[in-house]
GUMAR-106470 format. One record per residue: residue in one letter; x, y, z of N, C-alpha, C in turn. Coordinates in steps of 0.2 Angstrom, whole numbers, plus 5000, padded with zeros to 4 digits. Atoms other than C-alpha are relative to their C-alpha. Last residue first. Layout:
BEGIN
AXYZXYZXYZ;...
***
This chain:
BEGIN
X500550044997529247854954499949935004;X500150075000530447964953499449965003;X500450014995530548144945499949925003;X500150075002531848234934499549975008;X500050004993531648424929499949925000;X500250094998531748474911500149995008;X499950004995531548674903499949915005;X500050054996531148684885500349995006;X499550024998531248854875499649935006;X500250044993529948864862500750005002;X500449964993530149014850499849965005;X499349965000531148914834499850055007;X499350054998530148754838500650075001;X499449985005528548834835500550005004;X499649964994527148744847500550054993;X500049945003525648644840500650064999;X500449955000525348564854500350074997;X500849994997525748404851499550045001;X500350045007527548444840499050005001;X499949955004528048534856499850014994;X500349934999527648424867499950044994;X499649954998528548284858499550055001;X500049955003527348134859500450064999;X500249945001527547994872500350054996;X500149995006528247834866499750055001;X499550005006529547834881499650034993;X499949935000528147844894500550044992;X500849975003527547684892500450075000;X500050035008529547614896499250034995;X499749945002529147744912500449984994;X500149925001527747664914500550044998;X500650005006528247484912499850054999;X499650035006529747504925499750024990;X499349925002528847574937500249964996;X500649965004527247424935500650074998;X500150035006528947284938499450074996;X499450015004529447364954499850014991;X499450054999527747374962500650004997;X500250065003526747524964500649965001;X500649995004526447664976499849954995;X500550064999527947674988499350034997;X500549954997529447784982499649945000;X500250034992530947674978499450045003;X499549984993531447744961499849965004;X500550054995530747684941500650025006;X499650054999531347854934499949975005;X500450034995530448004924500549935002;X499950065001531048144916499949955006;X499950034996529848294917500449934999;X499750085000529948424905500149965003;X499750024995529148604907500049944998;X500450055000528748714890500549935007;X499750044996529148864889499649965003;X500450084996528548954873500149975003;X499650074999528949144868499749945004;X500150044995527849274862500549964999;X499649974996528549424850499749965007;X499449995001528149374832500550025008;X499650065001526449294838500950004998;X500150035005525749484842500649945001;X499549975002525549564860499949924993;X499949975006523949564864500450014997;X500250025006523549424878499850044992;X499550065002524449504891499849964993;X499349985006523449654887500349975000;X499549944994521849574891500350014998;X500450004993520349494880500450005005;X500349954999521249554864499650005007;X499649935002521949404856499450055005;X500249974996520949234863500350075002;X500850004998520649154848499850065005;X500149985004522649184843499350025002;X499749954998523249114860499650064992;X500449974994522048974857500150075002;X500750025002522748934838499850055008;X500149955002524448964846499550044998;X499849954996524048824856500150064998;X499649945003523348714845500250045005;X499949924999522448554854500850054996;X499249974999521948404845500450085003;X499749955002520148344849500750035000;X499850055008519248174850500550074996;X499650065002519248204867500149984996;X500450065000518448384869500449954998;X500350045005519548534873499949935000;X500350064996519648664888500049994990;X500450005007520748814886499849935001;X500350075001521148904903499849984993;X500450005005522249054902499749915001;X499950105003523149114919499349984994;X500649994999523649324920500049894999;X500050085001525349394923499349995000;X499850025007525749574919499849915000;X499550044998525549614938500449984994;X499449985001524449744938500649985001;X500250005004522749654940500650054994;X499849935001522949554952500050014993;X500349964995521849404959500450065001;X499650044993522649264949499850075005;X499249965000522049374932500349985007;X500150014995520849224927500750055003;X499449945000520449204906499850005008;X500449994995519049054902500950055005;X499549964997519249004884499950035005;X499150025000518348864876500850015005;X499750034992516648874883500749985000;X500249964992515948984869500249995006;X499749985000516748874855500050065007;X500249945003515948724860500350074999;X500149934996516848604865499950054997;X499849955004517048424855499950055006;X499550005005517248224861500050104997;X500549995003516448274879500649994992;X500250075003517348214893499350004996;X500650004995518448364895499749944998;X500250035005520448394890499249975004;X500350064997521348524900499249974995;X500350045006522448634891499549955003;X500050084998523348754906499449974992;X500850035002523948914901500249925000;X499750064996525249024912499249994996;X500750024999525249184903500349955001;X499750075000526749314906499149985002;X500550054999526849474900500049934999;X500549954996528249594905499349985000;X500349985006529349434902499450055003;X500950005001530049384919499850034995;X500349955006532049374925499149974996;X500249944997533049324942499650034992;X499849955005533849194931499950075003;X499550015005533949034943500150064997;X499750014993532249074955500750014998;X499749954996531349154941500649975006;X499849915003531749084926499850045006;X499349995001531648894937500250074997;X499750014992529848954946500749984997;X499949964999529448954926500350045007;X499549985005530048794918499950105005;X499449994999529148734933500450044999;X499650015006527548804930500549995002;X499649945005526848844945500349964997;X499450005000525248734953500450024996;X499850014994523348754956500850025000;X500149934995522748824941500550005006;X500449964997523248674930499950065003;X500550065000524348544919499450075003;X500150034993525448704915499549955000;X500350055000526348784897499849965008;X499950064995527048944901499449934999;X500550045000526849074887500149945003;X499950084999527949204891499649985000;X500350074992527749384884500149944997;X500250065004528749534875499449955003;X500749975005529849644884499949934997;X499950005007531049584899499350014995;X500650025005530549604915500350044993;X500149965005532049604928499449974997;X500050035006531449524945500350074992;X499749945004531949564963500149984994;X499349994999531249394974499950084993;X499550054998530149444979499949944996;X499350015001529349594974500649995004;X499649944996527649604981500750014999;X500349925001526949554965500250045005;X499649965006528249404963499550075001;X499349974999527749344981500250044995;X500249964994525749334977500850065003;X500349935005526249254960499850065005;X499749955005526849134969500150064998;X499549974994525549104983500650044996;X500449945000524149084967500850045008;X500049975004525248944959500050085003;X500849975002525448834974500150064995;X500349954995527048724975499450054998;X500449945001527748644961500150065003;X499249975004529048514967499850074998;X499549984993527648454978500550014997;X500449964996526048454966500850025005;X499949945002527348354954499950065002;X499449985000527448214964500250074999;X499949984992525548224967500849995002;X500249924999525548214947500050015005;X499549965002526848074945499850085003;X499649974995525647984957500650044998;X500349984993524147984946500650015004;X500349905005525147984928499750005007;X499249994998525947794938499850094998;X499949994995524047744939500750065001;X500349984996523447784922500450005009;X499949934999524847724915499650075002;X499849954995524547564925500350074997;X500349984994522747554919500950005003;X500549954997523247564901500050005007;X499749945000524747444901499550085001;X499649984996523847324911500350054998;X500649994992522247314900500650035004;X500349945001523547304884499650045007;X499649964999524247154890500050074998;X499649994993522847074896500750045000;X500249954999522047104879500250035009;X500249925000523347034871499750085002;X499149984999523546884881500150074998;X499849984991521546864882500650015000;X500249964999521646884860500050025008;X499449935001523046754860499750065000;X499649974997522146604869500150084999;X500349944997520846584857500350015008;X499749925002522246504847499550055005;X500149985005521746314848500150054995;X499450035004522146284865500149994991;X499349974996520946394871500450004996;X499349995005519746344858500550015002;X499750064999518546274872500350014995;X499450014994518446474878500449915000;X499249975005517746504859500349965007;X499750055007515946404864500850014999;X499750054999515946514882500149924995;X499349994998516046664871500149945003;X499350015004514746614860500550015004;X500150075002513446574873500649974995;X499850044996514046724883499949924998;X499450005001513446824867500549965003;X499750045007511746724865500850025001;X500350074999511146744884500249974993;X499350004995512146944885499849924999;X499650025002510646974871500850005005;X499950035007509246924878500649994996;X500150075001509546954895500049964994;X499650035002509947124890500149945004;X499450005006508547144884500649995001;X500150065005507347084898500649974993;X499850064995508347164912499949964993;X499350005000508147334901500249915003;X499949985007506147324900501049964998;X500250065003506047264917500149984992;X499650054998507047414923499849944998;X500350044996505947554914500549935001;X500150065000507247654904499649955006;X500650004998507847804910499449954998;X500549995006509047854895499349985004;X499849945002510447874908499450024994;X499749944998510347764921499950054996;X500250014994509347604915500150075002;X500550005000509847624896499750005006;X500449935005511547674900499449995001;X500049954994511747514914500050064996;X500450004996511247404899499850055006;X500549975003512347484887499349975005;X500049944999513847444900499350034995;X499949984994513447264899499850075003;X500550014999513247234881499750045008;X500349955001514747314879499249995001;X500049944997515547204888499750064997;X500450014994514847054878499950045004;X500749985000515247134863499649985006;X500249934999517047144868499350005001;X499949964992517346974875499950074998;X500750004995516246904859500250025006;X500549985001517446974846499449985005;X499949945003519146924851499450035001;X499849984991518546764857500050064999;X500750014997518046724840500150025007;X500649925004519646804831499349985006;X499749954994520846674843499450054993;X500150014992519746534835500350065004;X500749955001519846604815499949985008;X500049924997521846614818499249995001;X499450024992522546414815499550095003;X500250054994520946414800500350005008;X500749975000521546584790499749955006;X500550015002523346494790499450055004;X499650035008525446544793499349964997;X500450045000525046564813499749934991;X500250054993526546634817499549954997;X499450074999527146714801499749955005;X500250035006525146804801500849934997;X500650035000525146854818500049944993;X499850084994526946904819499649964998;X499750055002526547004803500149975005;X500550065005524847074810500449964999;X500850044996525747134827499849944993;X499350054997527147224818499749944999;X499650055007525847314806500349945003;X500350065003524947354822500149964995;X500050084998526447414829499649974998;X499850055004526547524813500049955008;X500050045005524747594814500749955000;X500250075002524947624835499749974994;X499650044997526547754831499449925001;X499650025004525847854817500149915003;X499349994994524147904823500449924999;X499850035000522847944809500750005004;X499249994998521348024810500449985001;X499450055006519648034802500750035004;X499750024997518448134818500349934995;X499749994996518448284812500149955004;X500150014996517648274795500349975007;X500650025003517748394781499749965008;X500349924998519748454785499249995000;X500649985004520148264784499950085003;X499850035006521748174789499650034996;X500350015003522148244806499850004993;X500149975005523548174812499550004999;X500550015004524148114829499850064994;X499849975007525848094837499349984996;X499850035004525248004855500150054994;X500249955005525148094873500549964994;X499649964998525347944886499850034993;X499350005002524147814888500350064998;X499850094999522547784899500749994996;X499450004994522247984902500349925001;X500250004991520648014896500449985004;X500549934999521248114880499749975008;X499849964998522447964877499850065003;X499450024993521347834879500450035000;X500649974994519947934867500649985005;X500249944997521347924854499650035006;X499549994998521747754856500250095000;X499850044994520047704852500750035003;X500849984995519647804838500449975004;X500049965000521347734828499550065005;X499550024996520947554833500350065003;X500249994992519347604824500650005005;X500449914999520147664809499950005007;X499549964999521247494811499750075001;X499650004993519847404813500550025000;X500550004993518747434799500350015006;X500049934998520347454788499450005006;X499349984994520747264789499950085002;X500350014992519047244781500350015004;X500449944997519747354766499449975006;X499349924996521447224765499350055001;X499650014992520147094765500150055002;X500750014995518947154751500249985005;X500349934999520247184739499749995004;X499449964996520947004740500050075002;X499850024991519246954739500550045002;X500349954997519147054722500049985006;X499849925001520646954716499550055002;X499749984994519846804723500550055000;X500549984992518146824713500950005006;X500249945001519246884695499849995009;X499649964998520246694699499750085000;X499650014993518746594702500550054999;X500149954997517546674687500549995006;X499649965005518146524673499850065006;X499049995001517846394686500350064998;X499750035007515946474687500949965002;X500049985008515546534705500349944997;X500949985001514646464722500450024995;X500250055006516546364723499150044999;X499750015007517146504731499749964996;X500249945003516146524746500350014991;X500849985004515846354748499950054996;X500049945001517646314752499350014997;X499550004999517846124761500150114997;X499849964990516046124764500750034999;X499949935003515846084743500250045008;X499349984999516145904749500050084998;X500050014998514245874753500850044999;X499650065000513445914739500550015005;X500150045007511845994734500749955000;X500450064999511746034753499849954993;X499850054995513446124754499249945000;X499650025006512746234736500449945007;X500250035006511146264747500549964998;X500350064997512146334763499749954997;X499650064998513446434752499549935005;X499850045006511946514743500649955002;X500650025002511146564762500349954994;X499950064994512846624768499549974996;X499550035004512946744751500049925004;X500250035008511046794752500749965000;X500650074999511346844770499849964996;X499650074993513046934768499349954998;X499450025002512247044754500049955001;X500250035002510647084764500449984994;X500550074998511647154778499749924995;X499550034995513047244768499449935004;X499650035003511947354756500449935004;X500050005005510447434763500449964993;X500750035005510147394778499950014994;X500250074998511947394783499350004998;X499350055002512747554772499749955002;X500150035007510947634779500549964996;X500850035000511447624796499750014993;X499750074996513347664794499249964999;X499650025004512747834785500149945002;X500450015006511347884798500549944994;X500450055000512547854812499449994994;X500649994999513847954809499649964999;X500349985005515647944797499050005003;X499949975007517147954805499550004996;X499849935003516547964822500250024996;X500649965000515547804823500250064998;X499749955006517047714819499550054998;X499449974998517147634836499950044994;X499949944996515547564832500350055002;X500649965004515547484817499950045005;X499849945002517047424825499650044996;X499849934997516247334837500450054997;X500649994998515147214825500350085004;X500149925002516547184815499650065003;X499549964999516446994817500150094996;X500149934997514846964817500550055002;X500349935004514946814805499850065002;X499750005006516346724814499650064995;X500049945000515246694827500250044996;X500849985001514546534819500250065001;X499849985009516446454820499550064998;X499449955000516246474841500350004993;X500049945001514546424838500750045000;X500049965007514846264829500050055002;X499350015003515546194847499950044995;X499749994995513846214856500650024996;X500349915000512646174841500750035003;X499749985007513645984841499950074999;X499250004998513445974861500350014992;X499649954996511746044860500649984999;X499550035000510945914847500550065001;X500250085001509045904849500950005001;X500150074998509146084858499949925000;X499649984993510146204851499649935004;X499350025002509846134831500349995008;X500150055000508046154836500749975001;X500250044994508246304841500049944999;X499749984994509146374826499949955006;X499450055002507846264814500650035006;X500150064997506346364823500549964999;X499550004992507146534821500049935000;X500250024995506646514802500250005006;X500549924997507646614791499849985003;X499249994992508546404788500050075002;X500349994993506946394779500449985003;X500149954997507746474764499649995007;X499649994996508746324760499650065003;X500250024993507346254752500250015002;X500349964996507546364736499749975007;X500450064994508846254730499650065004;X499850055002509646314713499749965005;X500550035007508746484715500249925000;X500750034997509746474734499649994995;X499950054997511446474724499349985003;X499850055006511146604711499849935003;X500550025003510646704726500049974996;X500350024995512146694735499349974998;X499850084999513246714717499649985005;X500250015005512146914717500149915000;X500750015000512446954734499849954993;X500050064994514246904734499149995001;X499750055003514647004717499749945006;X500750025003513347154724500349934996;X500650024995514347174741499249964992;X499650054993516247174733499049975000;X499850075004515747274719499849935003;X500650005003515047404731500049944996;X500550054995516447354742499450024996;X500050055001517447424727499649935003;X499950045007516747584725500049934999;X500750014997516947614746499849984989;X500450074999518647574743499550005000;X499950075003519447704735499649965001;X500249995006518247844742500349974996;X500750035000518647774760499450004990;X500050105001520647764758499250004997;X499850035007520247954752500349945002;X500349975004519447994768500249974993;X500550065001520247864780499750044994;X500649994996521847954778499449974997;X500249985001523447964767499450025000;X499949945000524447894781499450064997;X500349974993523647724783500050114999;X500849965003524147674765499750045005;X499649905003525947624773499650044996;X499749954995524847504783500350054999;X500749964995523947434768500350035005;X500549975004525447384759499650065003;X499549974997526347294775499950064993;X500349944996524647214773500650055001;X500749955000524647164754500050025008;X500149955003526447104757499650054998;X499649934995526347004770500050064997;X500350014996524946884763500550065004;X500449965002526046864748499750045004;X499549945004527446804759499650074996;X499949964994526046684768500450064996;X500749964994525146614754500250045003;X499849934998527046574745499050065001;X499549984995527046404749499950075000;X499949984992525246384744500749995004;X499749924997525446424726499949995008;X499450004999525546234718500350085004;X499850044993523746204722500850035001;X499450024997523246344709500349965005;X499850005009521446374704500749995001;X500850045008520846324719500149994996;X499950064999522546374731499449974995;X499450025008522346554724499949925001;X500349995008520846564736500349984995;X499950065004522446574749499249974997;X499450025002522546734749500049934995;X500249995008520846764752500449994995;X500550055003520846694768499949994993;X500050065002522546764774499549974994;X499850005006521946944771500349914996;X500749985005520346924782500749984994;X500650055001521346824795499850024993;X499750055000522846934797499649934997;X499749965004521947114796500349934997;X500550005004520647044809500550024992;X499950045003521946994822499749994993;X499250065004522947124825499749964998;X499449985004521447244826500649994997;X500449975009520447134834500350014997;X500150085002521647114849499649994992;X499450005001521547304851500349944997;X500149985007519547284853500850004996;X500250055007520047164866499850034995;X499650045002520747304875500149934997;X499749975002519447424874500349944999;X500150015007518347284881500550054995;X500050075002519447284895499949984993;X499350005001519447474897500349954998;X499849965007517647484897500849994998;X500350035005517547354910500150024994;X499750085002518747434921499649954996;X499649985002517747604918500749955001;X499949975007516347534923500450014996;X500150065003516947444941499850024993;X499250035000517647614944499949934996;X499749995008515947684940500749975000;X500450035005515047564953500650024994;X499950075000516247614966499749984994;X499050015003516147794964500249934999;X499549984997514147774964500950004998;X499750065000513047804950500650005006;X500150034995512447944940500249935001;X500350085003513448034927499549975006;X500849984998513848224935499749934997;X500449984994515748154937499250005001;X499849954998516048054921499550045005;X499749994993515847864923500150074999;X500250054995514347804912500450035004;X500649994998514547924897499949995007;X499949934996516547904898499350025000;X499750004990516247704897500150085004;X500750014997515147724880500150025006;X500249945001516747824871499249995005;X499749964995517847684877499550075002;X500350024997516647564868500550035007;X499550024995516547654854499949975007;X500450064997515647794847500749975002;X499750035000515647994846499949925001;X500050015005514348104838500649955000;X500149955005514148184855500349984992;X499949954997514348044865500450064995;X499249965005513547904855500250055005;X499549984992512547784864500450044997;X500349935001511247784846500550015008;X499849945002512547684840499850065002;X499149964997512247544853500150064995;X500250014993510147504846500850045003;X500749984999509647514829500150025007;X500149975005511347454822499350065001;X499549925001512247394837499850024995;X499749974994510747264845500550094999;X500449994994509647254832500350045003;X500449955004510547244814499750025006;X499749955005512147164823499550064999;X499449944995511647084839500250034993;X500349954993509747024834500850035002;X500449945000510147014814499850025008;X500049965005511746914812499450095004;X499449974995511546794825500150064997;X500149954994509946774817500450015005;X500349955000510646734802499750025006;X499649955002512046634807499550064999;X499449974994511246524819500250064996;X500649944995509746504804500550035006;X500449945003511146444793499350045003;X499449975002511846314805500050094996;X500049994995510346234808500550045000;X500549974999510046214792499950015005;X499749935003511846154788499250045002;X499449954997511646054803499950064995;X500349974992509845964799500750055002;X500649965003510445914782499750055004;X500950025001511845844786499650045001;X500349975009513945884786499349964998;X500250035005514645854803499550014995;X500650005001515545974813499749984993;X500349995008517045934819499250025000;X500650015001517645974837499450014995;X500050054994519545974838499249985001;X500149964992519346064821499949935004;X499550014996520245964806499850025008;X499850084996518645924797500450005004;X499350025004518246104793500049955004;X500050075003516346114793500649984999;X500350064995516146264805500049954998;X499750014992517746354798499449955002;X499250044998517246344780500249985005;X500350055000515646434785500449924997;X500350014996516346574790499849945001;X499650034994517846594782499549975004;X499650035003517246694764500349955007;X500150055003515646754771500649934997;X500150054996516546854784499949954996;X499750075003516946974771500249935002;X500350035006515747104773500349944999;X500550035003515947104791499549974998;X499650064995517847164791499349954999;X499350035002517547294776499949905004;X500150065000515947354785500449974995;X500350044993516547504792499949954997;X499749984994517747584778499849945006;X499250035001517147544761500349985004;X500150065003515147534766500749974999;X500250054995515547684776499849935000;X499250014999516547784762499749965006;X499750015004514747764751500849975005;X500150065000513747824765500449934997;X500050024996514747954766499849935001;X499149984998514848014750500149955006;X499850075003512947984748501050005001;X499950064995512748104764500149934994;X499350034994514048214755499749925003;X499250055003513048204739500549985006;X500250075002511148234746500749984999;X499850034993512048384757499649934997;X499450004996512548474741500149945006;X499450055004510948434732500850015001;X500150055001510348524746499949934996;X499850014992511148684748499549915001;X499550035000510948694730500449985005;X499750075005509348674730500549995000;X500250054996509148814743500049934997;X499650004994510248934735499749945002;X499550045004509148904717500549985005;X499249965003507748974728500549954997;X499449994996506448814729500550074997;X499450054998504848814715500650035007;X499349975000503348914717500549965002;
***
């Protein structure tokens, strides 16, 4: 007896989404990479580097075993098999690991997760660094391609090189979803164009393939470490992307991501390295661009016009992710309420927020006028990359230990294993200093600081506020025995508040100032939890402040990090569960409290941290817009605060 025709169809439904997804997760996540091959292996034989890497028999096969098994133990092992399963409710990342590890019931002392939670924060903020630099690098590379078939085009490398990303960032808007069904097509291209020349290349010398072998790797590290040493800071190169496959966990889920890489993407890359290590061993000067020269003459322009596609959709990796990332640091309180869009009604965590795409645009152009080649960037990328992976390595250790239970020996082993390769590339990048791997620690240091002080200065705004306030429940105590002498005007007030504890500004001003009270008045707080979603059950939690005939009642609505709160939406949900809460949308009003904030003399931070907070402050979000609000029924009330 065959399947209902329901239940086929409810399952050749869900065969197409998950090819769908798979499909926009080849376009999306592995963009950055895919396209590694083009830079990688260029960079460790460029003759200009302050520590060349010479071009024999024994390097390129040492060289090519480094890359694949850099490849398969922190890529396909470590984040493919192994970090994505750290998800917190379907979300990734390396903020989204940090709020595992430190939220209250987590185990572990207060000190420990402080220490946590500045690690996470860090590697956050080199992922940030990424972001600027991956867009600049991947596009450059490809750019100049053109130089092969035309030398006379490398003035205009860089001009072009702006254009395709100041392109791509006004692309940002019409969301990863329909980016990802553009692109994921072309990286199909992309992955079976680069496999295909890869192999071409190793048929031509089938003795490259015992550079699979670890033994060559080792040998490489041992006979001739000070050369090993140096090539890995170019060697990394091929893992770049590694943490946005995580950060983008939540647009598209771990199945999808993990077949995208074992199926497509991993054994791509590894054929394309492999044919560029051949076609470097049939002759020596091909180092200069291998990746290229593995095609025809007559295929160079079609291959760097697909390249060119194949940057701009590596750039997207990390900007989706940058997206991720900058949401969660909102929601956990490290930067100030940002303008976010969702892009997809399908899947809830595609989203796109205005304000960090266009400084990231800014960021690329510096990046790319500034440094004006692929080679001046590919050292500030390598640092980029190993200071995150290394911190995440970190915080997944103390997961599997603590949360997953893990026998301690077990854990100790792996991540000695992998912390013993990552740390081997990071202190390779650290001799590029001067070279550019400066500019992702500047960036992440200056990122690092703006998060952690608008974390601080939001901590003493809010014990500022606690005392302008005053207690919620005393209030409400005085207005029921009437005092002060209120009119109550018909309708209800919808008082926006942080919490239970303390009274709406906006509303201790209508009464103290107007003497006047809406006969139903609801004080609702939004409080944002450390779960990306909330079930709909635990949404909404009603509290009539210990009277039952007062008209006032206080509304809590709890939502998860990856989630944008509605207010109406809530008021809507929660129709019916008391009488304040029944009067219809045509006859609620919205007051919403405003604080203006000003670096003062109060003691708590330094001069210079006031300053920067209340310049962070600026790019916060219009209430109003944030949650949802209708402008012709919100009235705004502002109060000024210093810190």
């Amino acid at each position: 007896m065959g399947k209902p025709e329901a239940d086929v169809a409810v399952e050749q439904h869900g065969k197409k989404a998950t090819a769908a997804l798979t499909l926009g997760a080849l376009g999306i996540v592995f963009g950055d990479i895919g396209t590694s091959p083009i830079y990688t292996m260029q960079t460790v034989f460029n003759p200009e580097d302050p520590h060349p890497v010479s071009v024999t028999t024994d390097h390129v096969y040492g060289i090519a075993s480094l890359i694949f098994w850099s490849v398969t133990l922190l890529v396909t092992i470590k984040y493919v098999l192994i970090v994505l399963r750290a998800d917190n409710q379907g979300e990734g990342g390396i903020l989204s690991l940090m709020t595992l590890l430190t939220r209250r019931d987590a185990p572990g002392s207060k000190r420990t997760k402080v220490v946590l939670a500045a690690l996470g924060i860090f590697g956050a903020s080199l992922f940030f660094g990424d972001s600027m630099i991956t867009p600049a690098i991947s596009v450059l590379s490809a750019v100049e391609g053109v130089e092969l078939v035309q030398p006379s085009f490398e003035p205009y490398v860089v001009p072009v090189t702006a254009v395709i990303i100041v392109a791509l960032f006004a692309g940002q808007r019409f969301g990863t979803a329909k980016v990802g069904r553009l692109f994921g097509p072309v990286m199909v291209v992309w992955f079976s164009t680069i496999g295909f020349f890869g192999l071409l290349g190793i048929i031509g010398d089938p003795e490259v393939l015992k550079g699979l072998s670890p033994t060559y790797a080792l040998h490489f590290l041992v006979t001739d470490f000070g050369t090993a040493f140096f090539a890995l800071a170019a060697c990394v190169l091929a893992i770049t992307g590694a943490e946005a496959l995580y950060a983008d966990l939540g647009h598209f889920g771990r199945p999808a991501i993990a077949r995208a890489w074992l199926f497509g993407a991993f054994p791509a890359c590894i054929l394309s390295y492999l044919g560029q290590a051949a076609l470097i061993l049939e002759d020596n000067d091909n180092s200069r661009a291998p990746f290229f020269l593995l095609v025809p003459d007559w295929l160079l322009v079609p291959l760097v016009l697909l390249a060119t596609a194949a940057t701009v959709i590596a750039s997207q990796a990390v900007i989706t992710g940058a997206f991720s990332v900058s949401r969660q640091a909102v929601q956990l309180g490290y930067l100030p309420r940002l303008r976010m869009l969702y892009t997809s009604e399908e899947t809830s965590g595609q989203i796109y927020v205005p304000w960090i795409n266009w400084v990231l645009m800014i960021a690329v152009l510096v990046l790319v006028f500034s440094f004006r080649s692929s080679a001046s960037l590919a050292y500030a990328f390598g640092m980029a990359v190993t200071g995150t992976i290394a911190l995440s390595s970190v915080l997944l250790a103390y997961l599997a230990w603590k949360h997953w239970k893990l026998p301690l020996p077990l854990v100790v082993v792996g991540a000695v294993l992998f912390l013993s390769i990552e740390l081997l590339f990071f202190a390779a990048n650290l001799t590029k200093l001067e070279s550019g791997a400066w500019l992702p620690l500047l960036i992440a240091t200056a990122v690092f600081t703006v998060l952690m002080t608008w974390q601080a200065g939001r901590a003493q705004v809010t014990r500022r506020r606690n005392t302008h306030e005053g207690q919620l429940r005393d209030f409400v105590d005085q207005l029921h025995d009437g005092h002060p002498v209120l009119t109550r005007t018909p309708g209800t007030a919808v008082f926006l508040n942080r919490d239970m504890d303390t009274t709406p500004l906006a509303m201790r001003a209508n009464v103290e100032h107007n003497r006047v009270l809406h006969e139903h008045v609801v004080i609702l707080s939004v409080e944002t939890v450390l779960v990306p979603v909330v079930h709909e059950d635990q949404r909404i939690t009603v509290d009539d402040l210990g009277w039952t005939d007062d008209g006032i009642v206080y509304v809590l609505a709890r939502y998860g990090y990856t989630e944008v709160p509605d207010v109406p939406a809530i008021l809507e949900r929660a129709r019916g569960m008391t009488k304040e809460l029944s009067v219809g949308p045509e006859d609620t009003t919205y007051f919403v409290s405003t604080i203006e904030l000003r670096a003062g003399d109060e003691p708590g931070m330094s001069k210079w941290r006031k300053r920067l907070f209340v310049a962070t402050a600026g790019i916060s979000a219009d209430a109003v817009g944030y949650f949802n609000l209708p402008r012709d029924r919100t009235v705004i009330m502002g109060s000024q605060i210093d810190v």
